[in-house]
KELO-488881 format. One record per atom (N, C-alpha, C): residue number from 1; residue in one letter; x, y, z. Coordinates in steps of 0.2 Angstrom, whole numbers, always signed. Each point is the difference from the previous one (the first is absolute). Layout:
N
[NUM,'A',[X,Y,Z]]
...
END
This chain:
67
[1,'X',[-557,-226,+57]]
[1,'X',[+7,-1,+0]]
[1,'X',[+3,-3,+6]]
[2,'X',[+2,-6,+0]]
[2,'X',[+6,-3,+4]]
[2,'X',[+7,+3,+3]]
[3,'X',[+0,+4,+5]]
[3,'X',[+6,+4,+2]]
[3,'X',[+5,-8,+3]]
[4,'X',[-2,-3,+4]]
[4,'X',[+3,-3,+1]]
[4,'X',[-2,-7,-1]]
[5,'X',[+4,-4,-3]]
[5,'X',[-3,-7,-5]]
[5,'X',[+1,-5,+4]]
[6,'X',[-4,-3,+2]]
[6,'X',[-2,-5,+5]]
[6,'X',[+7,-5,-3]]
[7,'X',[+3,-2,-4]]
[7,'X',[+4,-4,+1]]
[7,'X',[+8,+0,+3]]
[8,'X',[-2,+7,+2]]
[8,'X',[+7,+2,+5]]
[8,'X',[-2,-1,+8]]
[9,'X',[-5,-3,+2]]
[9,'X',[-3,-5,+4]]
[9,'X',[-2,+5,+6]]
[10,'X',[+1,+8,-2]]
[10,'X',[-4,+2,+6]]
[10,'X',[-8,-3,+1]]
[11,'X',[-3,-2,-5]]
[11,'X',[-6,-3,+3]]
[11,'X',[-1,-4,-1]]
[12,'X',[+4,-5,-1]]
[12,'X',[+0,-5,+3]]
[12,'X',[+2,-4,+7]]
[13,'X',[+4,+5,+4]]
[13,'X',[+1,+1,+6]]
[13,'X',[-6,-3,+4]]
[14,'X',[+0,-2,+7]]
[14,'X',[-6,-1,+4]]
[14,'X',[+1,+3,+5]]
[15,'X',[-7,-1,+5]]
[15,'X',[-1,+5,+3]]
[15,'X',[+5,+4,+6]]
[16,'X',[+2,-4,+2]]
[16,'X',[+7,+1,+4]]
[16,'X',[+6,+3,-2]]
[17,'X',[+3,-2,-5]]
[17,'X',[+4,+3,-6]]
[17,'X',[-2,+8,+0]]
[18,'X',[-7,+2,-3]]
[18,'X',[-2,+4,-2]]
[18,'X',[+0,+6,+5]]
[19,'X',[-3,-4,+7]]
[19,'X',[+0,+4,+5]]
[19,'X',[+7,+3,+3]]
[20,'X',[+5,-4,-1]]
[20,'X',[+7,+2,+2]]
[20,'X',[+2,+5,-3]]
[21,'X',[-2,-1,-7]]
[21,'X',[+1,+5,-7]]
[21,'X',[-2,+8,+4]]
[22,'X',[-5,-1,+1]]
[22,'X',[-3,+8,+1]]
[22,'X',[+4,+2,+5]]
[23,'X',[+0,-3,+6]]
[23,'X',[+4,+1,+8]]
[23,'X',[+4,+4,-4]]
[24,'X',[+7,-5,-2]]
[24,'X',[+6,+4,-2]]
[24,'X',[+0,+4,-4]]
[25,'X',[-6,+0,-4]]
[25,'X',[+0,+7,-5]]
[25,'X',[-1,+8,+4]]
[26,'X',[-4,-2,+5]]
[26,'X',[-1,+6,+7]]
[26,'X',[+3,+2,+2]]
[27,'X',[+5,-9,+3]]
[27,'X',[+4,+5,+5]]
[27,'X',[+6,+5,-4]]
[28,'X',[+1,-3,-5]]
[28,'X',[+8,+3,-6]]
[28,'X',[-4,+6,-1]]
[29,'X',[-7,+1,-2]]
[29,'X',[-1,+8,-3]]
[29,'X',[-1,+4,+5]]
[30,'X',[-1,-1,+8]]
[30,'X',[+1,+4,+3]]
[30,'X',[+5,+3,+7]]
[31,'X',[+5,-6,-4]]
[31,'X',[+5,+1,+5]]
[31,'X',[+4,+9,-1]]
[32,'X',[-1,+2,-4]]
[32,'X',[+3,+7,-1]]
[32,'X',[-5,+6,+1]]
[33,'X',[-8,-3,-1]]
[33,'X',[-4,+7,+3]]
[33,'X',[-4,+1,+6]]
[34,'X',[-1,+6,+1]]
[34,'X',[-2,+2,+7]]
[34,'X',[-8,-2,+0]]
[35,'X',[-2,+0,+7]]
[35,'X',[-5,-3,+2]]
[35,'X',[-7,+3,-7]]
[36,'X',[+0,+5,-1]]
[36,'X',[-5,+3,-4]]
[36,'X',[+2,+0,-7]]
[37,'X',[+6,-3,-4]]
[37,'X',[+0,-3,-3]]
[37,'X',[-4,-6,+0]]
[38,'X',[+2,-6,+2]]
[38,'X',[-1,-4,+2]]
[38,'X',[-7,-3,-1]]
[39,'X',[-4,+6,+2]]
[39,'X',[-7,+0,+1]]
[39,'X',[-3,+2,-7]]
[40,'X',[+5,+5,-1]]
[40,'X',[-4,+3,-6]]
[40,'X',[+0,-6,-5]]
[41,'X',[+5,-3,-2]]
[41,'X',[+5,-5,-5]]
[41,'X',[-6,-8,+2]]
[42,'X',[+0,-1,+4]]
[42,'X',[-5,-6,+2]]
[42,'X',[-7,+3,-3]]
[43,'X',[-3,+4,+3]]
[43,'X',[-5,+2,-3]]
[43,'X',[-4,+1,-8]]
[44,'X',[+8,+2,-2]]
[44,'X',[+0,+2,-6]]
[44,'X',[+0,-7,-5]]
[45,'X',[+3,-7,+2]]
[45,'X',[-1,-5,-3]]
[45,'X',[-7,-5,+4]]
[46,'X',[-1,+3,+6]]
[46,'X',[-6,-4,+1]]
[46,'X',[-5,+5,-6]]
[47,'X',[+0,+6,-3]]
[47,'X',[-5,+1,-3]]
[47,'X',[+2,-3,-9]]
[48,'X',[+4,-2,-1]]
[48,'X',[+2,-3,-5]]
[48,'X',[-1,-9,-1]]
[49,'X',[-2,-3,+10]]
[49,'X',[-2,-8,-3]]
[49,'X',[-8,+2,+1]]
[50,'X',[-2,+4,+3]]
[50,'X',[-6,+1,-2]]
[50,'X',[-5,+2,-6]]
[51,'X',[+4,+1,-4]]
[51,'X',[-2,+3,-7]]
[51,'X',[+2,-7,-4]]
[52,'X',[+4,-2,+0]]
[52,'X',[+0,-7,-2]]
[52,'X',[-5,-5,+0]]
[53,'X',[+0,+0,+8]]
[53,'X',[-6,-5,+3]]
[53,'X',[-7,+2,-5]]
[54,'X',[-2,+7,+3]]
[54,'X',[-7,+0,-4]]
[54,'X',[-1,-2,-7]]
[55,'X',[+8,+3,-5]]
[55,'X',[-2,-3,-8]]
[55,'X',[-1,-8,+3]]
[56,'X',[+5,-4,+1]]
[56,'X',[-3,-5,+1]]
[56,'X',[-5,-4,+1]]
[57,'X',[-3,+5,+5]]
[57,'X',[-6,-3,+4]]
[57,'X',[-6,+0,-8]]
[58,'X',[+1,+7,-3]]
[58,'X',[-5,+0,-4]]
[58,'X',[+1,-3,-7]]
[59,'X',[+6,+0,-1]]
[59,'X',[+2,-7,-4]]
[59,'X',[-4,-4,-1]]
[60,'X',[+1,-4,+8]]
[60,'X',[-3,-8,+1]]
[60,'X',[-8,+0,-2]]
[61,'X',[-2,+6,+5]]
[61,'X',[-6,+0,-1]]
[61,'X',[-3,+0,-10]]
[62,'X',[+3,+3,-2]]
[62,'X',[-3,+1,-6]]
[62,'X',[+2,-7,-4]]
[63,'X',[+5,-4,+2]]
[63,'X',[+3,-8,+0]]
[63,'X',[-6,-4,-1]]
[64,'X',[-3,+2,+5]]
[64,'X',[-5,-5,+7]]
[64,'X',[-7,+2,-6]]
[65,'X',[-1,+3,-2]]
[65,'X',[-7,+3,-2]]
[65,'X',[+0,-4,-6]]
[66,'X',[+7,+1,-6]]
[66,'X',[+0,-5,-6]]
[66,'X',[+0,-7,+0]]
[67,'X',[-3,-3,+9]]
[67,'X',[+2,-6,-4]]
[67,'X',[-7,-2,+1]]
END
């Protein structure tokens, strides 16, 4: 399932673009919480691109073996 459809051009953005994207999404989400929100909140979506990454990773690899 497609949450968001690439032709509303978030990925097709480049790398720069994208890198802007995140900054401002940082700084907006934690302009109203305290230092240990902040931390907790980060941590909690760095363990969410982490989970990403690994289906990924194992994805490709299973990709990589069919061909």
């Amino acid at each position: 399932m497609n949450y968001i459809d690439s032709k509303c051009g978030f990925f097709s953005a480049g790398g720069n673009e994208f890198a802007l994207l995140s900054s401002l999404i940082g700084i907006v989400l934690t302009k109203d919480l305290t230092i240990d929100e902040q931390n907790s909140l980060g941590n909690f979506l760095v363990g969410i691109g982490q989970t990403m990454m690994t289906a990924a990773a194992q994805n490709q690899v299973i990709i990589d073996e069919q061909r």
